[in-house]
C-alpha positions as CSV (number, residue, x, y, z in Angstrom):
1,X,0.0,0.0,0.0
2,X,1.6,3.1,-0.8
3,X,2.4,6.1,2.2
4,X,-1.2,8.7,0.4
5,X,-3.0,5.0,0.1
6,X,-2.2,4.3,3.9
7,X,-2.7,7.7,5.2
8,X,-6.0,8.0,3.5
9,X,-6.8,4.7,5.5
10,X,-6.3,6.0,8.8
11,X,-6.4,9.7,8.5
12,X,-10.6,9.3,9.0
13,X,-9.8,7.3,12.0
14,X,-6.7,7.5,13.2
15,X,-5.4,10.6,12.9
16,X,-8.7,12.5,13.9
17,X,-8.4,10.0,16.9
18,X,-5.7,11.2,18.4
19,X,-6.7,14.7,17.6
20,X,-9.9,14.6,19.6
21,X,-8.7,12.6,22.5
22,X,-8.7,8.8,21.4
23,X,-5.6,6.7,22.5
24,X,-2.8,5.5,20.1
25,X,-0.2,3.0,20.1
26,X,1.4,3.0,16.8
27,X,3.1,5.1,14.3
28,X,1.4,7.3,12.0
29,X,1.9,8.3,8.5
30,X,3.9,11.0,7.0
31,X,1.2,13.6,6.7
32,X,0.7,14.4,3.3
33,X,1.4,18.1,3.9
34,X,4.6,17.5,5.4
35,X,4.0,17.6,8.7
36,X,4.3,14.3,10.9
37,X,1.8,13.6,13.2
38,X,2.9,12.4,17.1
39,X,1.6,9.5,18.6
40,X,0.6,10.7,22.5
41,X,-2.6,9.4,24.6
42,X,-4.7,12.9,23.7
43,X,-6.2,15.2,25.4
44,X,-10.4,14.7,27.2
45,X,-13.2,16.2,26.9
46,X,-14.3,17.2,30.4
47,X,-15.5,21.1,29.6
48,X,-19.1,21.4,30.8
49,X,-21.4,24.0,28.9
50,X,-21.2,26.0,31.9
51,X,-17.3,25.8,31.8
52,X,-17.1,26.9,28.4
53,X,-20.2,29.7,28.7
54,X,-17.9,31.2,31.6
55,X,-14.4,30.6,29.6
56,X,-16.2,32.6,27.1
57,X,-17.4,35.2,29.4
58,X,-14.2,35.3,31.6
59,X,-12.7,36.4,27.8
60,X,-14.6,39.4,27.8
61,X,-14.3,40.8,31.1
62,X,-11.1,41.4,32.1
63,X,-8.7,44.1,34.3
64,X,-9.2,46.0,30.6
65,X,-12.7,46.8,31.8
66,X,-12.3,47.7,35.3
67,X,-9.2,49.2,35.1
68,X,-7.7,50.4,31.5
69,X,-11.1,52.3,30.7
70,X,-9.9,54.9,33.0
71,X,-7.1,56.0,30.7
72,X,-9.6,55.7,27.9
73,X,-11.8,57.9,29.5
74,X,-9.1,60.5,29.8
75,X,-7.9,60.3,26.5
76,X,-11.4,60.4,24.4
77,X,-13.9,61.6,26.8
78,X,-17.1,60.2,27.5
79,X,-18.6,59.9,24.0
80,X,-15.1,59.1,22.4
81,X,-14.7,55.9,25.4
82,X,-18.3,54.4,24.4
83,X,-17.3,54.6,20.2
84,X,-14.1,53.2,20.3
85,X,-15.5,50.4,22.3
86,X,-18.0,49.8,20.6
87,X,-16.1,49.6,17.4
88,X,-14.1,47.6,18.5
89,X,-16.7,45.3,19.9
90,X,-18.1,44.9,16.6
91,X,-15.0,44.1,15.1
92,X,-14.7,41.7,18.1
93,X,-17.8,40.2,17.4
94,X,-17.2,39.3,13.9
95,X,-14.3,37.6,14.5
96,X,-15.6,35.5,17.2
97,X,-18.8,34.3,14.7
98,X,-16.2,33.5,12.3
99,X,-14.5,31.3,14.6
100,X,-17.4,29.9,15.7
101,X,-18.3,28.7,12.4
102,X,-14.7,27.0,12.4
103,X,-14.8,25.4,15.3
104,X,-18.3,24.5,15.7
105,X,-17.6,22.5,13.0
106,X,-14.5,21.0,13.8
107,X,-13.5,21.2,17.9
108,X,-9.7,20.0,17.7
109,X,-7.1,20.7,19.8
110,X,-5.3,23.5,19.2
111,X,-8.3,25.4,18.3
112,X,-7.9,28.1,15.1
113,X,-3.8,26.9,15.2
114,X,-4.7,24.0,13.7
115,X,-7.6,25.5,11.8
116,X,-5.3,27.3,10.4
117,X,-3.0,24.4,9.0
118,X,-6.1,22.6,7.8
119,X,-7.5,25.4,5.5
120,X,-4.4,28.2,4.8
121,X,-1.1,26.4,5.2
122,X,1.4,24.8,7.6
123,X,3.4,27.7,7.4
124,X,0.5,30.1,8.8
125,X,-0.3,27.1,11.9
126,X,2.8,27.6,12.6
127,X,3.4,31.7,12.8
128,X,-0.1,31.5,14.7
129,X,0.9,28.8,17.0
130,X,4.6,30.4,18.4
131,X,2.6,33.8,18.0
132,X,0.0,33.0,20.6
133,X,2.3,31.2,22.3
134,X,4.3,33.8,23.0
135,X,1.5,36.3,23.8
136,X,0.3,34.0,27.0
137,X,3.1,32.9,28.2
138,X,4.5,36.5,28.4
139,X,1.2,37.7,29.4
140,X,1.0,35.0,32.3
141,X,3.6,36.9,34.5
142,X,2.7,40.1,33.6
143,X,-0.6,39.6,35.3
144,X,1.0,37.9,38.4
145,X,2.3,41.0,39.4
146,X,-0.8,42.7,38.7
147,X,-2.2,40.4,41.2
148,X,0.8,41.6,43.9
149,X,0.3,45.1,43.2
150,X,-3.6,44.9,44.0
151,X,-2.6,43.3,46.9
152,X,-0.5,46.4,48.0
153,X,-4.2,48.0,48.2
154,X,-4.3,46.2,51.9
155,X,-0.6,45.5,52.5
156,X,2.5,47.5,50.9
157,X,5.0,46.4,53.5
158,X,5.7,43.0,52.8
159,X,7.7,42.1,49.3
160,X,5.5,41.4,46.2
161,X,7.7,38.1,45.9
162,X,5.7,36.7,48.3
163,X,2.4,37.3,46.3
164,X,3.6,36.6,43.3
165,X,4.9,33.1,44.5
166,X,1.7,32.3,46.1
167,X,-0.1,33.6,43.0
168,X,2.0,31.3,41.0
169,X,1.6,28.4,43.0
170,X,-2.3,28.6,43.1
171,X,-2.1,29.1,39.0
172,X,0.1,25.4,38.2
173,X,-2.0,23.6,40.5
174,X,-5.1,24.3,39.7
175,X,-3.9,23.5,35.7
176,X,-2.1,20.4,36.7
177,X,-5.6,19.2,38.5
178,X,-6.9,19.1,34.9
179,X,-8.8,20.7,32.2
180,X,-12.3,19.9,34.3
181,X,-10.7,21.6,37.4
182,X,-9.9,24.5,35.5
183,X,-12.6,24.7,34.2
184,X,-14.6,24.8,37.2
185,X,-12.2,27.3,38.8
186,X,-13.2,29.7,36.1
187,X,-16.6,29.2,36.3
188,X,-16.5,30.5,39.7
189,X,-13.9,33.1,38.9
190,X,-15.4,34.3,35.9
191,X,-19.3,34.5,38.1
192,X,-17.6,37.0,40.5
193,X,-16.3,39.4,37.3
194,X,-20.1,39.2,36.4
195,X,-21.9,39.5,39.7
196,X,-19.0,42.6,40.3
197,X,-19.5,44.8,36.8
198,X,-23.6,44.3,37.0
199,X,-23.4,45.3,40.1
200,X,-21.3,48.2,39.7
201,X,-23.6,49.0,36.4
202,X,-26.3,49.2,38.5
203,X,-24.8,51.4,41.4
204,X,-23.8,53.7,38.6
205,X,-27.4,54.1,37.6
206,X,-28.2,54.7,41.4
207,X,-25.2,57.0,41.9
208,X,-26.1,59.2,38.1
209,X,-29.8,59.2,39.5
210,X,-28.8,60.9,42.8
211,X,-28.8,57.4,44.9
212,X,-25.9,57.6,46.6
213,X,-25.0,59.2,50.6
214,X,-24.4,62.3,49.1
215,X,-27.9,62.5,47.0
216,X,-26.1,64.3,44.0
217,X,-27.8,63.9,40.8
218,X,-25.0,63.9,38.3
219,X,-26.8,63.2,34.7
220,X,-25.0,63.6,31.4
221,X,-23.4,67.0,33.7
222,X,-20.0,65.7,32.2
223,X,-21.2,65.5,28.8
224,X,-21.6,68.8,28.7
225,X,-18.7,70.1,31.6
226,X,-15.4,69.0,30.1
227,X,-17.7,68.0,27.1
228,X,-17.9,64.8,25.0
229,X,-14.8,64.4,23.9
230,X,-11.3,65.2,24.7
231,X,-8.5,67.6,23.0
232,X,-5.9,64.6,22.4
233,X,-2.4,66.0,23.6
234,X,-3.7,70.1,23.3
235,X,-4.4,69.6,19.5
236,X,-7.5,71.5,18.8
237,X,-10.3,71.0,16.7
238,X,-11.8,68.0,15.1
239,X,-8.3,66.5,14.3
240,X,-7.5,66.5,18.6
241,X,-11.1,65.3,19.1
242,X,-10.7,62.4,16.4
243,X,-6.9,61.4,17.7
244,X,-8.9,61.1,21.2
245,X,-11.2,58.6,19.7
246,X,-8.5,57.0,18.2
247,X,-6.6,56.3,21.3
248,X,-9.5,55.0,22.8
249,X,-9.9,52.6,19.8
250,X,-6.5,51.2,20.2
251,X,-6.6,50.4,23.9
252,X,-10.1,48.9,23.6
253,X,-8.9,46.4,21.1
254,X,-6.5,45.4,23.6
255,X,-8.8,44.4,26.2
256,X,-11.2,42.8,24.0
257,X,-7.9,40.1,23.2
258,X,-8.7,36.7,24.6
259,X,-12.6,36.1,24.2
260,X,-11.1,33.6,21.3
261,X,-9.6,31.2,23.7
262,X,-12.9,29.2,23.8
263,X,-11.7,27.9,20.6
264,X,-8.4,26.5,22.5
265,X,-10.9,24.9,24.8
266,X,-12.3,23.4,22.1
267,X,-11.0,19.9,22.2
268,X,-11.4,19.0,25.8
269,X,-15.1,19.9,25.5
270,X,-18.1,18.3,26.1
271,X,-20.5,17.3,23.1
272,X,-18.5,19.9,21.3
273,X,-21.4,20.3,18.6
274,X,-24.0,21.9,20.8
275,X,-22.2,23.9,23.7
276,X,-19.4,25.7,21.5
277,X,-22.5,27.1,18.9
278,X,-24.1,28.2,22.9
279,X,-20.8,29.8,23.7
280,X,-20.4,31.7,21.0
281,X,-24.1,32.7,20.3
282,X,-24.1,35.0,23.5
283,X,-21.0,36.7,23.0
284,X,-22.9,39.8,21.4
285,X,-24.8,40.0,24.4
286,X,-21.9,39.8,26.5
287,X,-20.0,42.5,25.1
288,X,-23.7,44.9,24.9
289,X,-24.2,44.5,28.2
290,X,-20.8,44.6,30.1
291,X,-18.7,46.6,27.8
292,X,-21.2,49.1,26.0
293,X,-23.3,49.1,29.4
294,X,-20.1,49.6,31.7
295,X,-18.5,52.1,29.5
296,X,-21.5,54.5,29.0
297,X,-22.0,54.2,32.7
298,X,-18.5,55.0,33.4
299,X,-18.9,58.0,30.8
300,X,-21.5,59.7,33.1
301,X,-20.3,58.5,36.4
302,X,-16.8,60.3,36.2
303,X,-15.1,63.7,34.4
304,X,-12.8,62.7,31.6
305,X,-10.3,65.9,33.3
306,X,-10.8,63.3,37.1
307,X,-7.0,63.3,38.8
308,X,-7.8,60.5,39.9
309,X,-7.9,58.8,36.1
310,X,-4.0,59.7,35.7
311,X,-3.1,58.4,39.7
312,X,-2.9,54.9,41.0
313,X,-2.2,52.9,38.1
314,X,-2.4,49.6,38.2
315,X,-4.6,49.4,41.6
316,X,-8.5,49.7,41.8
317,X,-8.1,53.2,42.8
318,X,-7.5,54.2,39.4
319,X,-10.8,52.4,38.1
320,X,-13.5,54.9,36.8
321,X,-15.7,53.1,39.1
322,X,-14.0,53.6,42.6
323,X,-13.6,56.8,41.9
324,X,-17.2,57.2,41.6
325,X,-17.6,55.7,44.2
326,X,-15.2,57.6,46.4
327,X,-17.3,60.7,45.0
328,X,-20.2,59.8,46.3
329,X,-19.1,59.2,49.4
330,X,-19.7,55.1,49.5
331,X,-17.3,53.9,51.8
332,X,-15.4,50.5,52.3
333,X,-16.6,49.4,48.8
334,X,-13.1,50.0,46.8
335,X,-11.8,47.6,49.3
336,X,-14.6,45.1,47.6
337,X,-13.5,46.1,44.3
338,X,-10.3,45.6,44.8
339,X,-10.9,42.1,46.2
340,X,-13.0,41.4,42.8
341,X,-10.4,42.6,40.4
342,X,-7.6,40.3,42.4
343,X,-9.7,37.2,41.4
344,X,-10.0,38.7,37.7
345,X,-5.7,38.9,37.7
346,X,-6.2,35.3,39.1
347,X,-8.6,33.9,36.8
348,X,-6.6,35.5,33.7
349,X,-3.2,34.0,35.2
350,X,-4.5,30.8,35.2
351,X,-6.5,31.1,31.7
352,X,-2.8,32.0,30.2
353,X,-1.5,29.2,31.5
354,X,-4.2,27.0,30.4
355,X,-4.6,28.8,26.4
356,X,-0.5,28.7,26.3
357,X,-0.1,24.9,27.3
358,X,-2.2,23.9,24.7
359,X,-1.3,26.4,22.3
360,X,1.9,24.8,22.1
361,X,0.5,20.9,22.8
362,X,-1.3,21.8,19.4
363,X,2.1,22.5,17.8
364,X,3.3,19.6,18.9
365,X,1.2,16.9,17.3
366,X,2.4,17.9,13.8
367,X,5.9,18.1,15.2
368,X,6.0,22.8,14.6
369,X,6.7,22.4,18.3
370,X,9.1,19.5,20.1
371,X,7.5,16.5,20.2
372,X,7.8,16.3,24.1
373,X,5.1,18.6,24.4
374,X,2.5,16.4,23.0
375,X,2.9,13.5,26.1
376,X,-0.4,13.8,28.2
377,X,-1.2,11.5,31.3
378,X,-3.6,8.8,31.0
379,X,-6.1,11.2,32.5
380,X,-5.2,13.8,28.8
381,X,-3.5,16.3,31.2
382,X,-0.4,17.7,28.9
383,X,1.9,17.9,31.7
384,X,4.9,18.8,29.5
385,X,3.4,21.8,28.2
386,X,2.1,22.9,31.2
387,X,5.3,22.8,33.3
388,X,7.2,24.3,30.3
389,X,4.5,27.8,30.2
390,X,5.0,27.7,33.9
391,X,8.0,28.3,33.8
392,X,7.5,31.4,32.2
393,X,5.8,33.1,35.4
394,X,9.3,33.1,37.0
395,X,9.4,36.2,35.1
396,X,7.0,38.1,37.2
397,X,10.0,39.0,39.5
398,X,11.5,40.8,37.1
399,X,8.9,43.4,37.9
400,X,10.5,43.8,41.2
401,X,13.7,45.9,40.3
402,X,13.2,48.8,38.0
403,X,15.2,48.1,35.4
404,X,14.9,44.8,35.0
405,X,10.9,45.9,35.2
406,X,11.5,48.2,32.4
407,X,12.8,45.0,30.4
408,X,9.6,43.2,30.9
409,X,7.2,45.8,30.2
410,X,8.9,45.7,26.6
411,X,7.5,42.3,26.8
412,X,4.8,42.6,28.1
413,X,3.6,45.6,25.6
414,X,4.6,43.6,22.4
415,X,1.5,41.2,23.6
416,X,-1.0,43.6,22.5
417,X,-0.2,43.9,18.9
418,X,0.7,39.9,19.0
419,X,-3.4,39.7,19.9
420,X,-4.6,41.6,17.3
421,X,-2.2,39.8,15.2
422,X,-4.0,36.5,16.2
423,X,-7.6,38.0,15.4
424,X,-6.1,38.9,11.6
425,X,-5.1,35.0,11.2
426,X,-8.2,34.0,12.2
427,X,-10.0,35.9,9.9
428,X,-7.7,34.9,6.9
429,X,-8.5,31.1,7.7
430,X,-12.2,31.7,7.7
431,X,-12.3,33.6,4.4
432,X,-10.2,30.5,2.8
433,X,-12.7,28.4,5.1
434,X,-15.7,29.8,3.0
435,X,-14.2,30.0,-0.1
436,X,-13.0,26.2,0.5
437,X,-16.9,25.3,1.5
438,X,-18.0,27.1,-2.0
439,X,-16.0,25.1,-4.0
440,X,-16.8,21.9,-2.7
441,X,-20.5,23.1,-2.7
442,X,-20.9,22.5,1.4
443,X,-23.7,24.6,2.3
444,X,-23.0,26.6,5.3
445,X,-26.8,25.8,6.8
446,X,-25.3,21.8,7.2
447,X,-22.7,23.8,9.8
448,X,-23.3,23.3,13.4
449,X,-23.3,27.2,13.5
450,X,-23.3,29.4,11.0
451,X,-24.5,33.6,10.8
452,X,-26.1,35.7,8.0
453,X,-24.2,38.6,8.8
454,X,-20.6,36.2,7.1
455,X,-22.6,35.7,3.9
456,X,-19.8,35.8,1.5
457,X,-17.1,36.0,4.5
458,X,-18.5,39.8,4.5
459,X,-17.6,39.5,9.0
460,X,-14.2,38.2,8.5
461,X,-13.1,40.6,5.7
462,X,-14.5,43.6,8.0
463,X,-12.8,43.1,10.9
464,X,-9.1,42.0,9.0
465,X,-9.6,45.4,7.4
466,X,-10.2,47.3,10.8
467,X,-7.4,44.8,12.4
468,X,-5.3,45.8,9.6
469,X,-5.7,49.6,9.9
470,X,-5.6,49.4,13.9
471,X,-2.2,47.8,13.6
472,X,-0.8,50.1,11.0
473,X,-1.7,53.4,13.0
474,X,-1.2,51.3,17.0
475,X,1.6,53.8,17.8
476,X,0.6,56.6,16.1
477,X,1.0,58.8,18.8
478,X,4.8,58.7,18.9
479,X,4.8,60.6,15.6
480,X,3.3,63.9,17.4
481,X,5.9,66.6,17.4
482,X,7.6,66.1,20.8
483,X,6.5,62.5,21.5
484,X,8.9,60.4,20.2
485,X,9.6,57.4,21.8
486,X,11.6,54.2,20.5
487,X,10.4,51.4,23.1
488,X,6.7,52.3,21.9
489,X,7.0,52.6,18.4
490,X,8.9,49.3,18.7
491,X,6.7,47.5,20.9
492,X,4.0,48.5,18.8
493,X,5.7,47.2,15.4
494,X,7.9,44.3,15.8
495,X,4.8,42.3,15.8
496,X,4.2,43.3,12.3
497,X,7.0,42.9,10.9
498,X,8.1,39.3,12.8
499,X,4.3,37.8,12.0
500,X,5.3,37.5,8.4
501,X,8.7,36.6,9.0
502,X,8.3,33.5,10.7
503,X,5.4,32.7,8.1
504,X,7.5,33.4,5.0
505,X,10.5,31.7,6.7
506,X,8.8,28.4,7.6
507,X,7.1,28.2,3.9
508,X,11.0,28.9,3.0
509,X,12.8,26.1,5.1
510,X,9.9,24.0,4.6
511,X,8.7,24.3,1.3
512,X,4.9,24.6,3.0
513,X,2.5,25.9,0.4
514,X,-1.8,27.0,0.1
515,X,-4.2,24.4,0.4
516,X,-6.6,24.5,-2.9
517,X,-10.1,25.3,-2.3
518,X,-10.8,22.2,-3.8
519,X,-8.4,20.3,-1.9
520,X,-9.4,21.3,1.6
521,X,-10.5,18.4,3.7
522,X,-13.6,18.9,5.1
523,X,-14.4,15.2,6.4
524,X,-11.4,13.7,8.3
525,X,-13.0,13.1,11.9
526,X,-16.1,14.3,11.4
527,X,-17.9,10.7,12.5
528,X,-15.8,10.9,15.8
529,X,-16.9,14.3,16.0
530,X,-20.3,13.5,15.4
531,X,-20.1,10.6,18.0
532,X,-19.5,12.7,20.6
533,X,-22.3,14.8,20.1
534,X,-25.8,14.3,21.4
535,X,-29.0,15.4,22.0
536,X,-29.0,17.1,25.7
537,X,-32.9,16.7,27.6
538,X,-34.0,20.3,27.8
539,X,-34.6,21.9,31.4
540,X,-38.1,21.3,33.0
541,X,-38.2,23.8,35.9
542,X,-38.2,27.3,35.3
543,X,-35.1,28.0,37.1
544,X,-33.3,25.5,34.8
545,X,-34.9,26.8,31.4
546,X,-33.6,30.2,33.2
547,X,-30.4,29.2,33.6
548,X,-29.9,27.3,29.9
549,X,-31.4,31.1,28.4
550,X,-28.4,32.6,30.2
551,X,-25.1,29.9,29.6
């Protein structure tokens, strides 16, 4: 039998097996792309809908939300905060219905990585994979000392070390218990972030309305009193008003990074067919309510010209909300805030850890990664990959010393644009996903999930061309007369330039090239896939058929 003839054989079995979690105990194939596949016991599925409703969730609220609108706020004003965000939540929200689509359909490890390899190239998997890898694992410490300094709120005189160990320590065990653990860590992490910004919504309402101990109505006051939108950096006009908007636009996209990690769940979950389509369903709800809600709320709550805004950073006292609070005269609450954004650092640390290990597990079935990284326990825990990322937090105590501090922010900042760069590769794979399902004549109703508004891939090529320009003008700012400064303009750009480097490079060294429309395999492991899925007996109480209307 020749090596296509054999491959063919197993690929349907064999190789999708091992993908979605089955056991193997021989050799594979070459794979006729190139790539080898590595024989490893496989990941589990043991991702409840709940777990991957809150993953989902837990990607949209973030420190961005509670913390880095303040700067927003100060930089675009009231009016200029709630359009950039809301841009950039629909560009947001197009990308996740295009990945939804994807991975609805096929739930493999390594999420849109793999995706990627199946309908672009190899060469694109891998600049995706080490791309994403990088951004979490980097990301991973950087929020472990976000965690320390919240803690400084309470307690400034013992070292951050100490924190930042015991934050660490938390992180790895809870991701060495298992996917299922994890995932029931977040649910309960990611239930706080949304018990804390509804509530704070609504005490905004109260506080606007006149609510609050001092019984000041405040109304749209600010809106008027310093005005909708801000002067960015004195220039006057409609050019300072628009570069305000602008700078809100680019730090919104950066706290919207991460709701895609769902996909990197993906594999480990549970009857894959009907809870990711759930998952990603409600994420336009999600981001109306908590982003659009919160930042209008914030808009009225606070002056764009607050001190407060510019003081603090990093610690809830620089949140728009505490200092609404502190306005109004509400006492004790920041401390409660402050509480609630420590298990938002906590839940991120350990869903970096989680999204990088696999990340790079999924790189290392087709060998773009060492194959070390692809051993799991019997239980599908990838252990090698998950003490590897870990090791990564070490970095956190960098933070500790200034200049080493300075070092990692450098870091730290190149994440950003590595996000964004993420969201572009995702798009690219769904508009060679559609054009793939065209020209085999797969009609996008037999999809597990599928959305009018990406007839034509019209979703996908929006938001690449808004991902595209937000890239090309990130570090605008530096260009001002009098604002020069190298580590931004390179933090911003290196991204862009080493994302098609290491694509170009690999298609180079391995002589990777495009799938064909036509050639695009659309059936490999779709009966395992299909096995795994099931009809789920609706809820018959009220509360029940409540709480399926909200996960």
């Amino acid at each position: 039998m020749s090596l296509e003839a054999e491959y063919e054989d197993k690929k349907g079995a064999d190789v999708y097996q091992q993908q979605v979690g089955g056991a193997v105990d021989h050799q594979l194939p070459q794979h006729p792309y190139g790539e080898e596949v590595v024989a490893h016991q496989g990941l589990k599925r043991s991702l409840k809908s709940r777990h991957l409703a809150m993953i989902s969730i837990g990607g949209v609220i973030g420190t961005g939300l509670f913390l880095g609108t303040g700067s927003a706020l100060a930089h675009g004003g009231p009016l200029g905060l709630f359009m950039g965000y809301a841009l950039m939540g629909s560009i947001c929200y197009s990308v996740m219905i295009s990945l939804g689509e994807m991975i609805s359909f096929l739930p493999i490890p390594g999420g849109h990585i793999k995706l990627a390899e199946r309908f672009v190239d190899p060469a694109l998997s891998f600049t995706m994979g080490w791309n994403y890898v990088y951004n979490w694992v980097i990301i991973l410490p950087a929020e472990l000392s976000a965690a320390a300094v919240l803690i400084n709120l309470w307690n400034s005189t013992i070292n951050n070390a100490l924190w930042i160990s015991i934050c660490l320590i938390v992180v790895v065990v809870i991701n060495l218990f298992g996917a299922g653990v994890y995932g029931e860590c977040e649910f309960w992490f990611a239930s706080i972030k949304v018990l804390t910004i509804t509530g704070l919504i609504i005490l905004g309402i109260i506080i606007s309305a006149g609510g609050g101990p001092d019984h000041k109505s405040i109304g749209f006051q600010y809106w008027r009193d310093p005005g909708p939108f801000v002067q960015y950096s004195g220039i006057t006009g409609a050019l300072g008003r628009f570069l305000g908007f602008w700078a809100v636009l680019t730090q919104a996209a950066f706290s919207f990074i991460g709701t895609e990690i769902v996909a990197i769940a993906a594999g480990e979950a549970k009857n894959p067919r009907r809870n990711l389509p759930r998952a990603i369903k409600k994420v336009y709800i999600r981001i109306l309510v908590f982003y659009l809600g919160g930042t209008f709320i914030i808009g009225i709550l606070v002056p764009s010209n607050d001190k407060g805004l510019a003081l603090n950073s990093g610690t809830a006292l620089a949140s728009p909300f505490v200092i609404a609070i502190r306005r109004a005269g509400i006492p004790a609450l920041p401390s409660i805030i402050n509480a609630c954004l420590l298990t938002s650092a906590w839940s991120a640390a350990s869903s970096d850890l989680f999204t990088s290990s696999r990340a790079i597990y999924g790189l290392a079935i087709t060998r773009q990664a060492p194959k070390i990284f692809a051993r799991t326990t019997k239980n599908g825990l990838p252990y090698v990959a998950i003490i590897f990322c870990s090791l990564f937090g070490a970095l956190a105590y960098m933070s500790l010393q200034s200049t080493a501090g300075q070092v990692f922010g450098y870091f730290a900042n190149l994440t950003a644009a590595a996000g964004l760069m993420t969201w572009w590769g995702i798009c690219f794979t769904y508009i060679r996903f559609e054009k793939g399902l065209r020209a085999q004549g797969i009609s996008k109703s037999s999809l597990p999930y599928s959305n009018f508004l990406n007839k034509g891939a019209f979703a996908a090529k929006y938001a690449i061309t808004m991902i595209t320009i937000v890239l090309f003008f990130s570090g605008w700012s530096v260009f001002l007369k009098g604002e020069w400064d190298t580590a931004t303009f390179v933090t911003n750009y290196l991204p862009l330039w080493l994302f098609p480097l290491l694509w170009v490079g690999y298609k180079l060294i391995k002589k990777s090239r495009f799938i064909r429309a036509d050639e695009m395999d659309f059936v490999s492991g779709l009966d395992v896939v299909e096995a795994e899925s099931y009809e789920e007996e609706p809820p018959k109480t009220i509360a029940g058929k409540i709480w399926a209307a909200i996960m």
